[in-house]
N, CA, C and O atoms as a Maestro MAE file, in Angstrom:
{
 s_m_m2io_version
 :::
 2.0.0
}

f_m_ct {
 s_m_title
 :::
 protein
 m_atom[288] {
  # First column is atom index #
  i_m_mmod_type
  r_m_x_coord
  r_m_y_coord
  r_m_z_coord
  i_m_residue_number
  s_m_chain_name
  s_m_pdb_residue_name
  s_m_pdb_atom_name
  i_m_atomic_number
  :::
  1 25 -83.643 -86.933 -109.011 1 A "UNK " " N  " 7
  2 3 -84.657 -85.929 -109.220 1 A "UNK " " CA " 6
  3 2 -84.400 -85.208 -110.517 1 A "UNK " " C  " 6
  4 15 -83.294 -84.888 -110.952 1 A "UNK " " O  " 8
  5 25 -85.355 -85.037 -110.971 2 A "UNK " " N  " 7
  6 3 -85.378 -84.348 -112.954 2 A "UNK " " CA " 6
  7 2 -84.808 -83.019 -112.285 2 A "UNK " " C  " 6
  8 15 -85.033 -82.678 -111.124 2 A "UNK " " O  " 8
  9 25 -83.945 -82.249 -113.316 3 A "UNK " " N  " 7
  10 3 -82.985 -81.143 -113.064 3 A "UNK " " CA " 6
  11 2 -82.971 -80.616 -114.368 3 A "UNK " " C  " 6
  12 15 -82.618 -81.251 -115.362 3 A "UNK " " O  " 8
  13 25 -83.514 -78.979 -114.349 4 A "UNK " " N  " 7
  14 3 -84.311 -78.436 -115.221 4 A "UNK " " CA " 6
  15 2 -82.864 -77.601 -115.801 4 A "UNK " " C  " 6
  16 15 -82.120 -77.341 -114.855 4 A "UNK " " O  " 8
  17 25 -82.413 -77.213 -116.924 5 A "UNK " " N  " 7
  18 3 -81.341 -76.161 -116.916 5 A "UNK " " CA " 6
  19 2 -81.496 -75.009 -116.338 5 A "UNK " " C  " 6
  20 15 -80.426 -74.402 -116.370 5 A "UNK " " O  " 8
  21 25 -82.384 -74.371 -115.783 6 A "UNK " " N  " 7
  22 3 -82.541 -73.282 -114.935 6 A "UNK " " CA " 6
  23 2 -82.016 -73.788 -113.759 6 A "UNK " " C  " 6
  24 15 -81.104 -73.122 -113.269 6 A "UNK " " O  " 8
  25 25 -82.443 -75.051 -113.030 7 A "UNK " " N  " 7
  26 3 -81.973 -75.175 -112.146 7 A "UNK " " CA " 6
  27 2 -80.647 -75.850 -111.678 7 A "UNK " " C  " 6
  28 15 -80.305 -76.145 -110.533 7 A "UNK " " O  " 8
  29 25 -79.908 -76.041 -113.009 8 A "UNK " " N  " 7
  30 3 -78.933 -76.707 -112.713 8 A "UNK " " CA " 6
  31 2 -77.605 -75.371 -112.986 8 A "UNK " " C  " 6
  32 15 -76.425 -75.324 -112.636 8 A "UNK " " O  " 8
  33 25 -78.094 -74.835 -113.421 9 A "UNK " " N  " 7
  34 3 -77.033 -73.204 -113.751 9 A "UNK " " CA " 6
  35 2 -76.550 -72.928 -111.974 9 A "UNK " " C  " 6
  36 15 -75.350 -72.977 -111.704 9 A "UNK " " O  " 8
  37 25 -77.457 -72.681 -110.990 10 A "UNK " " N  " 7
  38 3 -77.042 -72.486 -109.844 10 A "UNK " " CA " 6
  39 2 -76.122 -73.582 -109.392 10 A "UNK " " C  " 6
  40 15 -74.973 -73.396 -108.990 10 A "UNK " " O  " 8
  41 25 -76.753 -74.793 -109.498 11 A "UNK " " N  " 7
  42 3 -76.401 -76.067 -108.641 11 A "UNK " " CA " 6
  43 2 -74.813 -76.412 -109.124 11 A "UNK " " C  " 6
  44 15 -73.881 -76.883 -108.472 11 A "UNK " " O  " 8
  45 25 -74.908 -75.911 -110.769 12 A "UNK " " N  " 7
  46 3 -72.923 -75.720 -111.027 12 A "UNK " " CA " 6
  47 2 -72.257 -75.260 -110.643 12 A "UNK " " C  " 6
  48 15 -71.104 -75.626 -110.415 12 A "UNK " " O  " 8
  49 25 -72.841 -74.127 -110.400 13 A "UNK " " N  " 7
  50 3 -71.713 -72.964 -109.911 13 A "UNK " " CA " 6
  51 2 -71.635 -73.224 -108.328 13 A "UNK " " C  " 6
  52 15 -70.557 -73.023 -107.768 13 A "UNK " " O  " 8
  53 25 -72.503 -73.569 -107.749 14 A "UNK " " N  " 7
  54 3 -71.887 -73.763 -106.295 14 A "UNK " " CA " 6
  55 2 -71.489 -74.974 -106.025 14 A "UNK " " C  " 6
  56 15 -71.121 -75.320 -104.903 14 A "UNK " " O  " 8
  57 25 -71.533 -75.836 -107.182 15 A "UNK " " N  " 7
  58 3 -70.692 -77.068 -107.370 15 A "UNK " " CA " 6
  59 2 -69.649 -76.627 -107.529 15 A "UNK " " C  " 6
  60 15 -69.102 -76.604 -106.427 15 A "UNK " " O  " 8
  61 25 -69.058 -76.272 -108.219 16 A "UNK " " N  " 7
  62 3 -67.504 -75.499 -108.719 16 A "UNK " " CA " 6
  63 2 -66.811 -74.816 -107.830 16 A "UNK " " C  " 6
  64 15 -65.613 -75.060 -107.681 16 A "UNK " " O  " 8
  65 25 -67.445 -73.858 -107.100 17 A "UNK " " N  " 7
  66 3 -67.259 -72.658 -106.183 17 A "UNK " " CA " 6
  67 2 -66.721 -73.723 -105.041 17 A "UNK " " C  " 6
  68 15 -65.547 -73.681 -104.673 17 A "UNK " " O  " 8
  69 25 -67.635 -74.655 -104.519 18 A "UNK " " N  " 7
  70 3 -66.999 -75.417 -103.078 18 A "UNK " " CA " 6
  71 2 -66.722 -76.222 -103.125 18 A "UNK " " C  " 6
  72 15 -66.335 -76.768 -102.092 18 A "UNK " " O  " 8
  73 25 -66.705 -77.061 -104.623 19 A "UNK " " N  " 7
  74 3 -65.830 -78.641 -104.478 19 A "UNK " " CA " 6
  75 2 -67.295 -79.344 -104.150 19 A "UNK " " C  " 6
  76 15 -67.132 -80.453 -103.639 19 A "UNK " " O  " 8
  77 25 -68.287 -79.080 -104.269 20 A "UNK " " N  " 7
  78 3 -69.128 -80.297 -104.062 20 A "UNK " " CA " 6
  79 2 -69.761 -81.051 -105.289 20 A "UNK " " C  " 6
  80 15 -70.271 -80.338 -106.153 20 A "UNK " " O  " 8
  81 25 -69.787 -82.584 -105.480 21 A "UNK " " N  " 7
  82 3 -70.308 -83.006 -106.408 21 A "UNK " " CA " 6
  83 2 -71.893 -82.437 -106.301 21 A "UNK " " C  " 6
  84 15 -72.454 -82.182 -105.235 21 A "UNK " " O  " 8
  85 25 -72.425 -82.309 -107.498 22 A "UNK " " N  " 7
  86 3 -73.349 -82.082 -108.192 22 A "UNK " " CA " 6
  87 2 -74.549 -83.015 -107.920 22 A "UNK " " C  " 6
  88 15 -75.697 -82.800 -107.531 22 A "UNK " " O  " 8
  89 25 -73.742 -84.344 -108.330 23 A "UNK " " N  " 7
  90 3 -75.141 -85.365 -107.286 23 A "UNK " " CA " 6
  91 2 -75.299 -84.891 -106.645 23 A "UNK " " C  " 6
  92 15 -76.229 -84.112 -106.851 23 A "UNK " " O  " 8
  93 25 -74.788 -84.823 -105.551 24 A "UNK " " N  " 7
  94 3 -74.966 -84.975 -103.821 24 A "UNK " " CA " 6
  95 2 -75.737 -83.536 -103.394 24 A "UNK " " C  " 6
  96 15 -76.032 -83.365 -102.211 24 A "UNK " " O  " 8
  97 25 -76.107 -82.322 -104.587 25 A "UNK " " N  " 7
  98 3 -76.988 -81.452 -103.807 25 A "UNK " " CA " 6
  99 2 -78.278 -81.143 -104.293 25 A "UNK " " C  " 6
  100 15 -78.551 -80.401 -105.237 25 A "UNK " " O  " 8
  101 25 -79.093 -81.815 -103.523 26 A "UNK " " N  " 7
  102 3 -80.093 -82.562 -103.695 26 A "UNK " " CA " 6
  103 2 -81.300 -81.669 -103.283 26 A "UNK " " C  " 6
  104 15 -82.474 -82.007 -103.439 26 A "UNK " " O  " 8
  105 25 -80.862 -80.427 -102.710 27 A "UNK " " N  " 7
  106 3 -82.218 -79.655 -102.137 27 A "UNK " " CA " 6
  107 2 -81.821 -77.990 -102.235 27 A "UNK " " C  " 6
  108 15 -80.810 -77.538 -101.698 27 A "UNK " " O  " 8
  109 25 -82.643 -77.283 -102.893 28 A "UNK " " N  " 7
  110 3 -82.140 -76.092 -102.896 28 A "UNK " " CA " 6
  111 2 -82.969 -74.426 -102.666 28 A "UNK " " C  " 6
  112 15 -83.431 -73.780 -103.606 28 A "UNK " " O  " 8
  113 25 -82.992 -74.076 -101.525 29 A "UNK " " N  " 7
  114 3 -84.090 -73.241 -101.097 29 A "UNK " " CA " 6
  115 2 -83.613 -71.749 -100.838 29 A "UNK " " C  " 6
  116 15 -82.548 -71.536 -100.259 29 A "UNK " " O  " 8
  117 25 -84.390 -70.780 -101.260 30 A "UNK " " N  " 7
  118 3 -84.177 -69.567 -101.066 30 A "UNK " " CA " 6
  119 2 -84.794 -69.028 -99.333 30 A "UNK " " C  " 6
  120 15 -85.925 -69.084 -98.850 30 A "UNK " " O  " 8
  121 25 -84.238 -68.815 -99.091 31 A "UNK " " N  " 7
  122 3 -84.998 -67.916 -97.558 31 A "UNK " " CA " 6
  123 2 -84.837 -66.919 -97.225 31 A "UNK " " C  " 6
  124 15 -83.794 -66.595 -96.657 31 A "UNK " " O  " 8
  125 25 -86.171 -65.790 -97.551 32 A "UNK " " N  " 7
  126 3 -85.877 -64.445 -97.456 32 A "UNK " " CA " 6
  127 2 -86.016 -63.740 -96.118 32 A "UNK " " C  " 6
  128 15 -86.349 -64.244 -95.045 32 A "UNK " " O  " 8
  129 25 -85.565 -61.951 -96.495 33 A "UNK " " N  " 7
  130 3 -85.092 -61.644 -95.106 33 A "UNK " " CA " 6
  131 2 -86.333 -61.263 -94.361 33 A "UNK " " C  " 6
  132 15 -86.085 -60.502 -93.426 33 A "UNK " " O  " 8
  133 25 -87.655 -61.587 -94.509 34 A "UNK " " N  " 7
  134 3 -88.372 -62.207 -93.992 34 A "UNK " " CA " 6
  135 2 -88.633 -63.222 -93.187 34 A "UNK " " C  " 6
  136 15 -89.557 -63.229 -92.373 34 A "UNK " " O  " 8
  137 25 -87.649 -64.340 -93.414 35 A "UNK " " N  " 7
  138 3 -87.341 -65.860 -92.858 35 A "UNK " " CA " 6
  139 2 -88.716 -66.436 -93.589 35 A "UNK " " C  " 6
  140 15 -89.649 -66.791 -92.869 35 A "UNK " " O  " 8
  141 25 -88.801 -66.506 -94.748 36 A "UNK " " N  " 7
  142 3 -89.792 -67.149 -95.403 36 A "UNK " " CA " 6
  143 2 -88.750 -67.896 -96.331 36 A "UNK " " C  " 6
  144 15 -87.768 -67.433 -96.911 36 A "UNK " " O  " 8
  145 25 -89.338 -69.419 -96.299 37 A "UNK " " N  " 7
  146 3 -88.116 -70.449 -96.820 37 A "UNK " " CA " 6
  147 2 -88.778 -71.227 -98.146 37 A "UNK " " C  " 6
  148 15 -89.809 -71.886 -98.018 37 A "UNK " " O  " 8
  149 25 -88.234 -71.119 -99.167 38 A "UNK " " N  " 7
  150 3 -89.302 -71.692 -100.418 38 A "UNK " " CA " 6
  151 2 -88.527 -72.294 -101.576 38 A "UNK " " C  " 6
  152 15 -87.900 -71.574 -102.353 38 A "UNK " " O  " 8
  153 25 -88.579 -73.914 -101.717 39 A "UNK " " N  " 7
  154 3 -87.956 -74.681 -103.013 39 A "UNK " " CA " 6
  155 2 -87.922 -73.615 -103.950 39 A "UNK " " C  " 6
  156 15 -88.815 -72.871 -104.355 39 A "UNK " " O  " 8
  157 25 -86.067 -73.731 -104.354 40 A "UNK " " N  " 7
  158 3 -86.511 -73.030 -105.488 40 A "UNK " " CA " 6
  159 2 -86.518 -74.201 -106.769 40 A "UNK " " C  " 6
  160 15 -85.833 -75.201 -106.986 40 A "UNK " " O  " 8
  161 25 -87.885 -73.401 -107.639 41 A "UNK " " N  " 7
  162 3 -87.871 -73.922 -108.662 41 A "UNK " " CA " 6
  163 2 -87.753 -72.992 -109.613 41 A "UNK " " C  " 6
  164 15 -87.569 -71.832 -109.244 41 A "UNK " " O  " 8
  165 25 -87.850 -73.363 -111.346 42 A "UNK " " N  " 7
  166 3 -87.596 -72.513 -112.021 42 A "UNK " " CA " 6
  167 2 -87.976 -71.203 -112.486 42 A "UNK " " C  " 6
  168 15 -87.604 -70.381 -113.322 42 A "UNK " " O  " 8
  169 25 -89.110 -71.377 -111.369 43 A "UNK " " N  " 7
  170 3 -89.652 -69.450 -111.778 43 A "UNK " " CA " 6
  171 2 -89.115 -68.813 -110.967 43 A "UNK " " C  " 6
  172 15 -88.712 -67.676 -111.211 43 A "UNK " " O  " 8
  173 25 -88.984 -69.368 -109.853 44 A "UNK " " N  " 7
  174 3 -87.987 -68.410 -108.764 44 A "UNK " " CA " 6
  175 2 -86.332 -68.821 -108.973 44 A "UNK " " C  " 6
  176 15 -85.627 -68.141 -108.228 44 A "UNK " " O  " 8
  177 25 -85.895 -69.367 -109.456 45 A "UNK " " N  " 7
  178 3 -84.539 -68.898 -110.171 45 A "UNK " " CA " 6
  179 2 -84.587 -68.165 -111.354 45 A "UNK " " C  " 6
  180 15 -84.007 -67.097 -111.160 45 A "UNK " " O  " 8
  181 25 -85.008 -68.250 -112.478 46 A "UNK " " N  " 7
  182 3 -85.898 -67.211 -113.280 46 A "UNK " " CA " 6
  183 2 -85.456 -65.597 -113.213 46 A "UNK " " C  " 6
  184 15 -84.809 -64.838 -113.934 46 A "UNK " " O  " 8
  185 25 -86.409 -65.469 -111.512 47 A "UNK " " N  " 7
  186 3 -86.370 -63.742 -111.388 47 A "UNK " " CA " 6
  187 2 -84.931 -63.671 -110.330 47 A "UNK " " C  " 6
  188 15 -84.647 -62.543 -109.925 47 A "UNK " " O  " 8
  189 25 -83.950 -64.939 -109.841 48 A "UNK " " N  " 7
  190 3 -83.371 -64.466 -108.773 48 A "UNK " " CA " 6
  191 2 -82.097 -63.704 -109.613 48 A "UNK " " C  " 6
  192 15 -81.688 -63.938 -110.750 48 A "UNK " " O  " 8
  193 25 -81.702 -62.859 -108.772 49 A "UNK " " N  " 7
  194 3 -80.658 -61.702 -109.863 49 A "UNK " " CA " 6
  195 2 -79.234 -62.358 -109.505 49 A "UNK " " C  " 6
  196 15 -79.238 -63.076 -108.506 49 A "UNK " " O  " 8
  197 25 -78.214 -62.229 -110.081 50 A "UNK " " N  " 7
  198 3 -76.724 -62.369 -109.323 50 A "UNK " " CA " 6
  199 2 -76.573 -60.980 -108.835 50 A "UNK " " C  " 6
  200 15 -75.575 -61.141 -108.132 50 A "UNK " " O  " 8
  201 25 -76.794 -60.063 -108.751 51 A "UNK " " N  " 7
  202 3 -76.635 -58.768 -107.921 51 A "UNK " " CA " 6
  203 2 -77.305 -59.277 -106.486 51 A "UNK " " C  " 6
  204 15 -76.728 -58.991 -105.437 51 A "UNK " " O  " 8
  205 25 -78.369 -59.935 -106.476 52 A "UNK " " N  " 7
  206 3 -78.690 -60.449 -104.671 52 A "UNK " " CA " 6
  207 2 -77.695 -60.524 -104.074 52 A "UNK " " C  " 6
  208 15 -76.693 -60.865 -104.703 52 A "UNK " " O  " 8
  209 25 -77.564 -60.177 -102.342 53 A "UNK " " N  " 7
  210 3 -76.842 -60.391 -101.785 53 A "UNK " " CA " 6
  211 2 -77.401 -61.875 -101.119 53 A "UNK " " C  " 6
  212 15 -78.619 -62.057 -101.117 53 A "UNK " " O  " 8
  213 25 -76.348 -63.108 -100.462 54 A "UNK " " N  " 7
  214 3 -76.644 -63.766 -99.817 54 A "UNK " " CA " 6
  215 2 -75.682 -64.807 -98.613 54 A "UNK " " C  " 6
  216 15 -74.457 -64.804 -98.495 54 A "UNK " " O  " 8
  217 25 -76.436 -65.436 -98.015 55 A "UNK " " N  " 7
  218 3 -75.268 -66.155 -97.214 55 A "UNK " " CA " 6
  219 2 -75.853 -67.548 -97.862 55 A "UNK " " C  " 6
  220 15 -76.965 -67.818 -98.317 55 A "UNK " " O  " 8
  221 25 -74.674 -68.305 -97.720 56 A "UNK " " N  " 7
  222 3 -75.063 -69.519 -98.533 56 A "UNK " " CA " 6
  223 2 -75.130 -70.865 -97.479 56 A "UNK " " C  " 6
  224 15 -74.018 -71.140 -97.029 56 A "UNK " " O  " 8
  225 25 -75.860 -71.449 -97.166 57 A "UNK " " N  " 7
  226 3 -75.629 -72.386 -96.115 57 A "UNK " " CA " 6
  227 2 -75.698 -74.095 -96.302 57 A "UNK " " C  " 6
  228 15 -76.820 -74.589 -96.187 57 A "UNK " " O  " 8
  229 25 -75.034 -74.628 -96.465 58 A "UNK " " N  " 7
  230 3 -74.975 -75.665 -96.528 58 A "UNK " " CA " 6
  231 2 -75.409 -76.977 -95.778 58 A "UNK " " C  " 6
  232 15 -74.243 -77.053 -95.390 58 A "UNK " " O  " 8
  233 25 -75.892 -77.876 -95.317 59 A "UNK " " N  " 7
  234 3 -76.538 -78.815 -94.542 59 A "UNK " " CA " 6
  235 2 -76.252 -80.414 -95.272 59 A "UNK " " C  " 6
  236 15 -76.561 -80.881 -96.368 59 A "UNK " " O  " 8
  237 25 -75.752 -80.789 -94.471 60 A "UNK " " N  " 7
  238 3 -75.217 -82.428 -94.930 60 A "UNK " " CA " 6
  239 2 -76.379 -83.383 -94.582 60 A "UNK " " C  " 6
  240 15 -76.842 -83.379 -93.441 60 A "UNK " " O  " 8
  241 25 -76.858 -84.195 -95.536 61 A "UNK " " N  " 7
  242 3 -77.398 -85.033 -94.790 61 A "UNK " " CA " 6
  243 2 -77.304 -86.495 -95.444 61 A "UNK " " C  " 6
  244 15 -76.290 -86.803 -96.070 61 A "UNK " " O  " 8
  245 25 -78.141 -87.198 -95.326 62 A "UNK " " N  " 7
  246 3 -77.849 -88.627 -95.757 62 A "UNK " " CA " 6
  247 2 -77.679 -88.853 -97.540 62 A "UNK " " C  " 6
  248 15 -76.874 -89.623 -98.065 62 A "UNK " " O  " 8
  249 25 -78.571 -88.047 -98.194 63 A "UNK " " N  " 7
  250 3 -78.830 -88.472 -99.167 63 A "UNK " " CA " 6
  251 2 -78.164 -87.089 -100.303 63 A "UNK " " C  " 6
  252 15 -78.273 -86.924 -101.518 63 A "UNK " " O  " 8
  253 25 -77.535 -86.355 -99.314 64 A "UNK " " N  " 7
  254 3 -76.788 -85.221 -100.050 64 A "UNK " " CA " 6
  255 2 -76.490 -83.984 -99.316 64 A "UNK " " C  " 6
  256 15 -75.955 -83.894 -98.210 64 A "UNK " " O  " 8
  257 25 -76.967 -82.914 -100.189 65 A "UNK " " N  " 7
  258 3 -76.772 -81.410 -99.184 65 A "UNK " " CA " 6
  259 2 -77.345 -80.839 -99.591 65 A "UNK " " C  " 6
  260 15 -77.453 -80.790 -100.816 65 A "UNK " " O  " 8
  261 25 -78.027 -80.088 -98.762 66 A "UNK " " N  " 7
  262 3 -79.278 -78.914 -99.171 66 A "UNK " " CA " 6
  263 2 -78.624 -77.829 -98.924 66 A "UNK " " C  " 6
  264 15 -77.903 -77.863 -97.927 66 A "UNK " " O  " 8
  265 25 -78.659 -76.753 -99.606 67 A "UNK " " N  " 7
  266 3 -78.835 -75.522 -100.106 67 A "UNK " " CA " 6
  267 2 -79.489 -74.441 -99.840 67 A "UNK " " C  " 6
  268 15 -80.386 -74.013 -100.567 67 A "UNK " " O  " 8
  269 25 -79.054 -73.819 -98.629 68 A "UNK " " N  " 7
  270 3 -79.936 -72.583 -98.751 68 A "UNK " " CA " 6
  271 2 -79.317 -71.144 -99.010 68 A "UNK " " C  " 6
  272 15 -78.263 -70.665 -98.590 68 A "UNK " " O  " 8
  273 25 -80.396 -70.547 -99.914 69 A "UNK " " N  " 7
  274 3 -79.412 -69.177 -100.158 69 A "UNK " " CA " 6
  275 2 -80.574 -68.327 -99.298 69 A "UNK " " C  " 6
  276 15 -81.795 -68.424 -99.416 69 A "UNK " " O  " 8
  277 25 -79.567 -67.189 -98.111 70 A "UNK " " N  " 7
  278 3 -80.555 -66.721 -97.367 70 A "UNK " " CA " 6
  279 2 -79.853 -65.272 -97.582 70 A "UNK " " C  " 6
  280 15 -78.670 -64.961 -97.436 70 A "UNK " " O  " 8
  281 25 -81.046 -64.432 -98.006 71 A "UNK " " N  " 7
  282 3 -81.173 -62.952 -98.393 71 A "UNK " " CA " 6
  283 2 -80.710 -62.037 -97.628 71 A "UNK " " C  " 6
  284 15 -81.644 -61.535 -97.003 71 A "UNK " " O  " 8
  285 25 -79.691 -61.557 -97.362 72 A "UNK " " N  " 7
  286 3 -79.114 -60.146 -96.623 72 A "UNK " " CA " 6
  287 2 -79.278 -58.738 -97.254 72 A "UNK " " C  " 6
  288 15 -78.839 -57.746 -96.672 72 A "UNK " " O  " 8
  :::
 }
 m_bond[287] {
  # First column is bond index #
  i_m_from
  i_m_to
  i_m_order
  :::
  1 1 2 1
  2 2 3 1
  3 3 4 2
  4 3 5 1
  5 5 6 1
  6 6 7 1
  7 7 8 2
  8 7 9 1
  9 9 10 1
  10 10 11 1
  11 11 12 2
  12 11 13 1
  13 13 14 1
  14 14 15 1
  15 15 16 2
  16 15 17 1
  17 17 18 1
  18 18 19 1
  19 19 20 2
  20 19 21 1
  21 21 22 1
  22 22 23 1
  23 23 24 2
  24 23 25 1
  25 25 26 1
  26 26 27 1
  27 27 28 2
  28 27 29 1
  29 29 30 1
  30 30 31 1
  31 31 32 2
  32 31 33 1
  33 33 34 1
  34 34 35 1
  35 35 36 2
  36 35 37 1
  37 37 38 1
  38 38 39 1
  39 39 40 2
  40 39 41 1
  41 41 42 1
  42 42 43 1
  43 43 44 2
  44 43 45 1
  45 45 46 1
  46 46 47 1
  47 47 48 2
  48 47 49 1
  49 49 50 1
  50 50 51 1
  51 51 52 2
  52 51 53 1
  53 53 54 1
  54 54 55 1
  55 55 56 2
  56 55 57 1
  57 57 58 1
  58 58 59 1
  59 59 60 2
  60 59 61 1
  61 61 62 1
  62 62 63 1
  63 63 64 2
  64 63 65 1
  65 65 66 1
  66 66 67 1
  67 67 68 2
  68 67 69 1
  69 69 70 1
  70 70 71 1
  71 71 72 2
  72 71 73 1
  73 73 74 1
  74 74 75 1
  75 75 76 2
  76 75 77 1
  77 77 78 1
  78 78 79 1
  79 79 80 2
  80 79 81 1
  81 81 82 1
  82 82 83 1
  83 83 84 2
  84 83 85 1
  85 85 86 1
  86 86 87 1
  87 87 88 2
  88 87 89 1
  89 89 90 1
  90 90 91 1
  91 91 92 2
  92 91 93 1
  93 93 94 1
  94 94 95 1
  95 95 96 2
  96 95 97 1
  97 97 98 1
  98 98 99 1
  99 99 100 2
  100 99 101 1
  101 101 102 1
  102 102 103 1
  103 103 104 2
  104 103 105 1
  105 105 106 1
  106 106 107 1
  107 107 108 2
  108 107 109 1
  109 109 110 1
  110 110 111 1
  111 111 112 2
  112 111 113 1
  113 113 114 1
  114 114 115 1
  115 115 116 2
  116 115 117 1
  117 117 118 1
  118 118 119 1
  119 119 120 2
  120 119 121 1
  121 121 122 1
  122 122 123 1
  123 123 124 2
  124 123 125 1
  125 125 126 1
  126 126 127 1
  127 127 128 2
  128 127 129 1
  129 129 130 1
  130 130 131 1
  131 131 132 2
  132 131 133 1
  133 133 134 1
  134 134 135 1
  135 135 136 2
  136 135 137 1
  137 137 138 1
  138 138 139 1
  139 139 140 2
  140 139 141 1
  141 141 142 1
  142 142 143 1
  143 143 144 2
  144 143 145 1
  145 145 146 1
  146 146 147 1
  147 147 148 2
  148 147 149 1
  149 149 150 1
  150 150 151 1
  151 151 152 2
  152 151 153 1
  153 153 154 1
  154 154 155 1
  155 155 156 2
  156 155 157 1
  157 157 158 1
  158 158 159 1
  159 159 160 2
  160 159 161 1
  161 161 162 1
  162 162 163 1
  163 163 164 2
  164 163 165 1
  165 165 166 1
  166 166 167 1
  167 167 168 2
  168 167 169 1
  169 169 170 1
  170 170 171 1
  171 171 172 2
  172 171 173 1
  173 173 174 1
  174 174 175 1
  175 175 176 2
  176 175 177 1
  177 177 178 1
  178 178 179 1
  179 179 180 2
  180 179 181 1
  181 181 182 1
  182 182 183 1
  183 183 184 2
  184 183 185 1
  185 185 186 1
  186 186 187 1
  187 187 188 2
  188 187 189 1
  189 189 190 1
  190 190 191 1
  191 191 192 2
  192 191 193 1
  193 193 194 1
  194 194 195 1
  195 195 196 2
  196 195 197 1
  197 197 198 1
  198 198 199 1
  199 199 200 2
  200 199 201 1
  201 201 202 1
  202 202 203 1
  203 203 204 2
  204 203 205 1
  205 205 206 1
  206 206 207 1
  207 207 208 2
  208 207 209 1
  209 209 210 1
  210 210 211 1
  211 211 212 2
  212 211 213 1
  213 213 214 1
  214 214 215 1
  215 215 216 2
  216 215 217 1
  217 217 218 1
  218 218 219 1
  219 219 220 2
  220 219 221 1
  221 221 222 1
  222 222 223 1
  223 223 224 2
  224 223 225 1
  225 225 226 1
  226 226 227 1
  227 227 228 2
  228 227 229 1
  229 229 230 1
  230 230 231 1
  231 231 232 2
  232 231 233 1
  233 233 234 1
  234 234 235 1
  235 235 236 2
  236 235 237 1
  237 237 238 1
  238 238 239 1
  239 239 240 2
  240 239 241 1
  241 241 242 1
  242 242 243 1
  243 243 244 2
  244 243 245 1
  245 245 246 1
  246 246 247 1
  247 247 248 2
  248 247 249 1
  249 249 250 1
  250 250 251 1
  251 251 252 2
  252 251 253 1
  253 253 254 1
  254 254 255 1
  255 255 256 2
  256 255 257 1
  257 257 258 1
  258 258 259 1
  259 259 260 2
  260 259 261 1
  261 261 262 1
  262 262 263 1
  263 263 264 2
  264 263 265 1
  265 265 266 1
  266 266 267 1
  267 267 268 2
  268 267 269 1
  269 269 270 1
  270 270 271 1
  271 271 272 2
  272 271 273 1
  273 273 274 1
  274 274 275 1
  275 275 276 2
  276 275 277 1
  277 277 278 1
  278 278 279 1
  279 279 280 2
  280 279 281 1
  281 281 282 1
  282 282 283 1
  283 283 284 2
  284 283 285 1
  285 285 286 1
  286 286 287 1
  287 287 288 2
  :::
 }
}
């Protein structure tokens, strides 16, 4: 999947942070404290701040690991 430098700034750092290759995370979604769940793409990484608080959740699946950062 094409990987925009906006969106690959996150996908490093929580590559780095947990030891996961970079291939392998393949899906990456914000879900707010709403429980509203939405691909992020580069306009919504864009406005997301590093001051957000979040829990980060991880999900294994066949073709990699998806990503969710969920808003506290």
């Amino acid at each position: 999947l094409p990987r925009s430098p906006a969106f690959l700034l996150p996908v490093l750092q929580i590559s780095e942070k947990y030891g996961l290759p970079v291939e392998k995370i393949t899906k990456l979604y914000k879900k707010s404290k709403k429980g509203i769940l939405v691909n992020m793409d580069d306009n919504i990484i864009e406005h997301y701040s590093n001051e957000d608080t979040f829990i980060l959740n991880m999900e294994s699946m066949v073709e990699g690991f998806k990503i969710t950062l969920m808003e506290i």
